[in-house]
N, C-alpha and C positions, 0 to 999 in steps of 0.2 A: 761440517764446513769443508773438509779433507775431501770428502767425496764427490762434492758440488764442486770443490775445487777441479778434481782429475775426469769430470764429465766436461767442465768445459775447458777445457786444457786442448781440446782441437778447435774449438770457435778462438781462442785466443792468440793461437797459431796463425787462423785463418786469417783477422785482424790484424795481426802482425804484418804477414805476408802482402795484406790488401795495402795499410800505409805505408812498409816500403815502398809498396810498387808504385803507389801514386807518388809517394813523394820522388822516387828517381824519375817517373816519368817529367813532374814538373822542372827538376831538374836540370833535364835534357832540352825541354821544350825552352827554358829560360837561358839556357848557354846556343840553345838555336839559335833564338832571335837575337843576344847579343854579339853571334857570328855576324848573321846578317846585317844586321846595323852595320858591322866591321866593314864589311864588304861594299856595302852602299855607299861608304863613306867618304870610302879610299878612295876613288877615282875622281870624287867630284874635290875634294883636297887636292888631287894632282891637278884638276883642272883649275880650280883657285888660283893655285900656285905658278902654273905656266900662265895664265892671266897676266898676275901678278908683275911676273919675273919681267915678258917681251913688254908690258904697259911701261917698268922704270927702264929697260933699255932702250924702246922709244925717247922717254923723257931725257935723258943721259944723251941720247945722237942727236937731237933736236936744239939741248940747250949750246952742246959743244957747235953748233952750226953744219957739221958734217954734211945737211944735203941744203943745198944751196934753195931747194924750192920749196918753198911755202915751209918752214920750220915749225909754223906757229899752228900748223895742221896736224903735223907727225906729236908734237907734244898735246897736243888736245886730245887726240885716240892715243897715247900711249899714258894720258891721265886719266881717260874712260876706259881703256883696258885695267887697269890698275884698280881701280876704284872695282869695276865689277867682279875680279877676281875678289876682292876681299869682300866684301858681298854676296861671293858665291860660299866663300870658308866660313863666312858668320854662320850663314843663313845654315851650314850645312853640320856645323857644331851645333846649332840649337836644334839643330830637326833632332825627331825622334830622341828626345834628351827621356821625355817621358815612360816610353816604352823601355829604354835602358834603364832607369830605375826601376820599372815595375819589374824587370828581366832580374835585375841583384837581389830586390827585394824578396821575389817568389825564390830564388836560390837557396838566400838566407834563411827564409820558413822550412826548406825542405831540409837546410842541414839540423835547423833546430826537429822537424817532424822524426829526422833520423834520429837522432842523439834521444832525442827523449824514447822512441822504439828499443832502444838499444839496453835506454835503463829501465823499461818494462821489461824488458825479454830478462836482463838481468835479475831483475828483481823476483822474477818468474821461477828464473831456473833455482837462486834460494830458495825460493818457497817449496820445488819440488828433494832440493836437497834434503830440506829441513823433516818435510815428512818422510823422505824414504829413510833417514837417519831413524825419526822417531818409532820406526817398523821393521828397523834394523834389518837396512835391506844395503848391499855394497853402494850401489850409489843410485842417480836418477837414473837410468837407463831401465837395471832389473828392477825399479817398481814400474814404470810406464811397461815395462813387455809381462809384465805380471798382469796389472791391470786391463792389458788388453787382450790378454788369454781369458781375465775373467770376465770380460764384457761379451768375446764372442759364444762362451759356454753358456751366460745366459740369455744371448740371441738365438743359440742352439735349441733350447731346452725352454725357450719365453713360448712357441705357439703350442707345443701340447700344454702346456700349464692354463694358456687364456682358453682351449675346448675343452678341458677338465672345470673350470669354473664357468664357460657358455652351457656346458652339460648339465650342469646341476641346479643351473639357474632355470634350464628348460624341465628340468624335472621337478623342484618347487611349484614353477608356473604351471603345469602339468595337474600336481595335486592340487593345487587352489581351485585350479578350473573343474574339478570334481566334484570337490567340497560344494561349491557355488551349484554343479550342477544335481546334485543331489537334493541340496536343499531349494529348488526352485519346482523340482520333480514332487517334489513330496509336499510341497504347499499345492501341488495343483493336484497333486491327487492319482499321481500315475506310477506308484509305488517304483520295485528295481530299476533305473537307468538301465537299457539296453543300448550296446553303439550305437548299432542304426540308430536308435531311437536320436538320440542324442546327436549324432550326424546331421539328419533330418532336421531337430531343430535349429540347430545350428547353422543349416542353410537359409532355413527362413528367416532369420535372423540377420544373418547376412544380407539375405535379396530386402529385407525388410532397408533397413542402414542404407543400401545404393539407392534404394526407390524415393527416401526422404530425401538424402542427399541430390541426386537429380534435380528433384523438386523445388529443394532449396533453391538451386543454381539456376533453374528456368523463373521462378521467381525475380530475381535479383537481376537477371538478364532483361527479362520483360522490364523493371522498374528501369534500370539504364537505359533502354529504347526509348520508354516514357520519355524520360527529361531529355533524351538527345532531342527527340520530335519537337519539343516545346521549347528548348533554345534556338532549335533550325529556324523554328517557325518566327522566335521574337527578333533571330537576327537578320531573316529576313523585312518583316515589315521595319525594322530600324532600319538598313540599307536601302528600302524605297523611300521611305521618308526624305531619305539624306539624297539620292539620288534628285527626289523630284525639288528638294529645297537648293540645292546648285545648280538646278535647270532656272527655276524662277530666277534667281540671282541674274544668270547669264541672260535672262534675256528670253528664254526658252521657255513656250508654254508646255506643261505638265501637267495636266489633272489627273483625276482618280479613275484608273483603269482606260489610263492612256496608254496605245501600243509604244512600248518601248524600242524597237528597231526603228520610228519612225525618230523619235527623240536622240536615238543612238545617230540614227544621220545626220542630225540639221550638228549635236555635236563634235561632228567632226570635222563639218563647214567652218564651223566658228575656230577649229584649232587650226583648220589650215589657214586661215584667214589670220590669226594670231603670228603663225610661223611668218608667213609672209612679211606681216608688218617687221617683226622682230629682224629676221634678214633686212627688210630698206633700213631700219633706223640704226641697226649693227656695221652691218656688213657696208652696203651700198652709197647711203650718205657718208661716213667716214672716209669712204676712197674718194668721193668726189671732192668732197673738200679740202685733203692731203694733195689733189690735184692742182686747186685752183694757188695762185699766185699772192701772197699778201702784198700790201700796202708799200711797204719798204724797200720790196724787189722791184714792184712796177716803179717807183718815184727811180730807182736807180737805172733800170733800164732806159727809161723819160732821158734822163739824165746824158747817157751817154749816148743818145740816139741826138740829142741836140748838139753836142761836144761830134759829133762826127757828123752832124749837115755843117757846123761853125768851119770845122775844119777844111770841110769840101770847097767852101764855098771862097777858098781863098784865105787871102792871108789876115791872122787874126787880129781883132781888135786891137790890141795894145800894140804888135807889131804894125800895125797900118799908124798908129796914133804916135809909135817911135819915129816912124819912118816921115809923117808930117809939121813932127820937131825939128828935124834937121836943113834948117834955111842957107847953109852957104856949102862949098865945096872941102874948104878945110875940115867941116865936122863932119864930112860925107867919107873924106879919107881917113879920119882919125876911126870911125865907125866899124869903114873894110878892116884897119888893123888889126881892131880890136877880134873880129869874127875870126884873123887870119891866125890870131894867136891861138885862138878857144878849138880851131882847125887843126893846129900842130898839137897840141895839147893829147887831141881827141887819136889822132894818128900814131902818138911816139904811145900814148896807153895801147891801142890796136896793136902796135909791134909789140910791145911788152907782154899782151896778152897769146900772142902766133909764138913767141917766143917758149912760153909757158906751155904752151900746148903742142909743140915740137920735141922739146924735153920730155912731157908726162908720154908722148906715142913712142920716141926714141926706145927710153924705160919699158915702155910694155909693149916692144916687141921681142927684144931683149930679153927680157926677163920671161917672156910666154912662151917659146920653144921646152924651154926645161922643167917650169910650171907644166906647161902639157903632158909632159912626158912624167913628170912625178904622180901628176892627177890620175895620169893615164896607168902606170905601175901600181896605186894606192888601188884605184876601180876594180885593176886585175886579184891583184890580192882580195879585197873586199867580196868577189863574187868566190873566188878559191872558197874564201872564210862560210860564206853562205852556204855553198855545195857542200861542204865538208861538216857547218852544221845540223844542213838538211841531212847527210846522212847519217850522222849520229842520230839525229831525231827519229828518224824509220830505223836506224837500229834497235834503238831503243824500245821506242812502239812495237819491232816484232817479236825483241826479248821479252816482254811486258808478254803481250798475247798469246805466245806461246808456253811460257810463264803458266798464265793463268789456267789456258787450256790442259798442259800438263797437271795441274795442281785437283784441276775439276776434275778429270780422268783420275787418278789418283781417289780421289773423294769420294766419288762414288762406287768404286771398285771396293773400298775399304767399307764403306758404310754398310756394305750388305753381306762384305763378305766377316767381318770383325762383330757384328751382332747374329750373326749365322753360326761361328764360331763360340760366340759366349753362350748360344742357348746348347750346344751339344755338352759343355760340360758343365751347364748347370749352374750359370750364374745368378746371380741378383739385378744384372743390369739388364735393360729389355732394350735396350736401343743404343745405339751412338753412331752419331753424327761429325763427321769430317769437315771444315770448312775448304775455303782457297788457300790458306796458311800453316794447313794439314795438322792445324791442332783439331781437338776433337771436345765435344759435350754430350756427357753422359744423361741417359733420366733410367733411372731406380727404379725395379718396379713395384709399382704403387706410388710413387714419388712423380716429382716436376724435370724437367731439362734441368740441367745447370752448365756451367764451363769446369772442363776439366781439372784446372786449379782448386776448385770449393768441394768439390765432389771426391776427387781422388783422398782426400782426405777424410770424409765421412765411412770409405770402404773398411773392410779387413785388410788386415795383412793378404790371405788368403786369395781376396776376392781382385786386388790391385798386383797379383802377381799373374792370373789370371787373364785380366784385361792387357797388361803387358805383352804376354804372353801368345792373347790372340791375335796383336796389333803386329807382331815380329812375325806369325806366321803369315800372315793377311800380307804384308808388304815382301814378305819372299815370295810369297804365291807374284806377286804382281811385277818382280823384278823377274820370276821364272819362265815369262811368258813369253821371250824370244827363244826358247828351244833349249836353253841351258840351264839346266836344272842345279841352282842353289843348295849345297849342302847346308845343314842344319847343329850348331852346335850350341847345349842347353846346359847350364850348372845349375841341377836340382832347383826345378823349376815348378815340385809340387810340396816343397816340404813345410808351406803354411799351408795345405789344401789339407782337408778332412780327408778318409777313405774313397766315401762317394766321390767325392770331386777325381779324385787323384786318378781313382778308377775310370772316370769318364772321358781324362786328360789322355791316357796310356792308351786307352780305346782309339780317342782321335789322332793322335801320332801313330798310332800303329797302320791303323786303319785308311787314314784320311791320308798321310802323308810320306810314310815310310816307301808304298810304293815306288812313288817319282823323286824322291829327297832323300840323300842318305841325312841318316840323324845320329845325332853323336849327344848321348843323355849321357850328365857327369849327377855319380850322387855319392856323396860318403853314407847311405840309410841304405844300404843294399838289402836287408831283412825283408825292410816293409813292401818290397818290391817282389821278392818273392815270397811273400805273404800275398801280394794279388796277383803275383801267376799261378797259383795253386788253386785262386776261385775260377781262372778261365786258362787254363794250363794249353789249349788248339789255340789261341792267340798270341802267347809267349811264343808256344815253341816254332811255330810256321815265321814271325816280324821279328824275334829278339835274340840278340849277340852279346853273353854275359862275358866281359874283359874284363881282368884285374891289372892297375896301372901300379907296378912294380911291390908285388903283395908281398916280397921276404921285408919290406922297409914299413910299407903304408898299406899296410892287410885291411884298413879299413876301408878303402876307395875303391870304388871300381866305376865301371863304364858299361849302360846299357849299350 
């Protein structure tokens, strides 16, 4: 159980790692949108609000009488200003109420997805206490670096063990196949197995097996031709069937080993003939009869064509039939009065009315000089606002593009030159890939792609100091390439790498890089170092500068 434990002690990690990450990404994404709501909000609240505000100051100057014309106008728009500001704050409190609790809601999951992460990792890390206690080891650190010294030593040592066990299984197989051919020999009567012999049979044997098998296959191939030919063939005669049974329908004669192009014609008579009809009874009659006039319009037209010959024709009935009422001179003058009064009436409304419309032009011409000039200042501003947004926008778009372009250049510089790099010193990884974002995805070889985050954790200590390692020199290279060559400074940068590796690392620093980059290798392991100048002693001493950085104090450290 201890073991299965500290095997999946990196998948648990990974898991960890994977629901933080979702859960802050939700996080983030749910404090977005309740910015945004914020933002939406706000303005249309101010705009409620100044509604609001000018509708009761209308209503307040209106009631107090303050403008003498038409009062009952300024409080009607200053109660329809009013009303529709508060109308605009309802509407704009209830908008998006939904998405803001969905936006608390997800926050809430994500602090509980943390919290609960928090008390697995806890609970985790007792568990790894608990064993390293029970192995009497200081604490959880030196058993996970114990454990995974012993995981690499038996990935070291795992492929000759699996060709010591493929060896001897080939060498079983080997004897059985003797045995078998011994006793096959000796029933047929050909005494000692001889290779050749034995060769020989064993080709015919072979060619025997391919020529069955063939056979099988052209077999099995001819019977599927069969049943293809004998389905073609019933769905055709089903399809004439059905063909010449929709012809009869339509109208269309059909018989038996009737040419079909000549039936293909008359049916496409018949479909234009269909389309046609379908456009008059669609298209055609509906517009004309949206043209034509109903009942109700014409009686009203009738109507006022009669009311205007009545009119023409002189004065109207009732006034001709007032006018034959009136038998003496008294009721002829009392008559005039009355017309004379209904006259003043009509004329003192007329003044009242020039009056009103003297004051409303007075007012706006008045009041349009500085309205002009504010419209005109606001317009000026408004286009400023526009140009200045335009050009943040193309700013943007070329910081964007350029962006990406650098990012792409970058990408591909590294993708070939970083798996270029891992095969000279002998890695595990066969490829990696650069995005636009300049993270990277590794694939293993023998393995799948993954993203850097799943992957970097399945490596060695070893093998991710490595990848590191080539991604720093890879990005020097690519910053060196205006002419100024990047110094290079490394703190023991092979001391999880085996010999081989290490040996391969020293190679391409010396070789690949030493010439244009000064390097500055820091290592307190100075032995092991010259332990591998002694296997290649003309590459030491031609690329390498042994310093010691103040050896009467720290005799241990020095500096390739």
């Amino acid at each position: 159980e201890q073991v299965d434990f500290m095997r999946e002690r990196p998948l648990l990690a990974l898991e960890q790692l994977a629901a933080t990450t979702s859960a802050d990404q939700s996080k983030a994404a749910a404090a977005t949108a309740l910015r945004e709501i914020g933002l939406w909000r706000l303005p249309r609240y101010v705009t409620g609000g100044v509604l609001v505000a000018l509708g009761m100051a209308a209503i307040v100057v209106g009631v107090l009488g303050l403008l003498l014309i038409q009062p009952t106008v300024l409080i009607g728009a200053g109660a329809a200003a009013a009303i529709l500001g508060i109308v605009v704050m309802l509407v704009t409190s209830l908008a998006r109420r939904a998405t803001a609790e969905q936006a608390a809601e997800r926050i809430a999951t994500a602090r509980e997805q943390l919290l609960d992460t928090e008390s697995r990792v806890r609970a985790r890390e007792s568990r790894l206490d608990a064993i390293a206690k029970a192995f009497d080891y200081t604490d959880s650190q030196a058993l996970i670096t114990d454990w995974e010294e012993s995981q690499r030593l038996r990935d070291l040592h795992g492929p000759a063990q699996s060709a010591e066990q493929q060896l001897q299984t080939v060498d079983q197989r080997i004897a059985e196949l003797t045995k078998d051919a011994h006793t096959l020999l000796e029933r047929a009567g050909g005494g000692e197995p001889a290779p050749e012999r034995l060769e020989a049979v064993a080709a015919r044997i072979r060619q025997r097996i391919v020529l069955a098998a063939e056979r099988a296959a052209l077999v099995e191939r001819l019977a599927h031709v069969d049943d293809d030919m004998t389905r073609i063939a019933r769905d055709a005669e089903s399809l004439a069937a059905q063909a010449r049974a929709t012809a009869t329908a339509a109208g269309i004669t059909a018989a038996e080993g009737a040419e079909w192009p000549a039936v293909i014609a008359q049916v496409q008579v018949r479909v234009r003939s269909a389309a046609r009809h379908r456009a008059i009874v669609g298209t055609e009659l509906p517009a004309l009869e949206r043209e034509r006039l109903d009942a109700a319009t014409l009686a009203a037209l009738r109507a006022e064509i009669e009311a205007a010959k009545s009119a023409g024709a002189g004065i109207a009935p009732a006034e001709r039939a007032e006018a034959d009422g009136i038998r003496t001179a008294a009721e002829a003058e009392t008559r005039i009065q009355a017309l004379r009064r209904e006259f003043d009436q009509l004329r003192e409304r007329r003044e009242a009315i020039e009056r009103e419309i003297h004051g409303t032009t007075t007012a706006y011409h008045e009041r349009h000089p500085a309205l002009g000039e504010k419209l005109e200042a606001i317009e000026a501003a408004l286009r400023r606002t526009e140009r200045f947004r335009d050009a943040v926008l193309h700013a943007r778009g070329t910081i964007e593009r350029v962006a990406r372009e650098t990012h792409r250049r970058w990408a591909d510089f590294l993708n070939e030159r970083v798996t270029g790099l891992l095969k000279v010193v002998g890695s595990n990884v066969s490829s990696v890939r650069f995005g636009e974002d300049l993270d990277f995805a590794l694939t293993p070889v023998g393995g799948t792609t993954a993203a850097r985050g799943k992957v970097v954790h399945q490596l060695s200590s070893g093998a991710r100091d490595q990848l590191h390692l080539a991604v720093r020199l890879a990005i020097s290279e690519f910053l060196s390439r205006g002419g100024e060559r990047l110094p290079f400074l490394i703190d023991d940068c092979f001391s999880t790498s085996d010999d081989e590796r290490a040996t391969a690392g020293m190679r391409l620093l010396i070789e690949g890089f030493s010439r244009e980059h000064q390097i500055v290798l820091v290592t307190c392991h100075r032995q092991r170092y010259e332990t591998l100048a002694t296997h290649d002693p003309a590459l030491y001493d031609n690329g390498v500068n042994w310093l010691e950085l103040r050896a009467e104090e720290r005799a241990g450290e020095s500096v390739v």
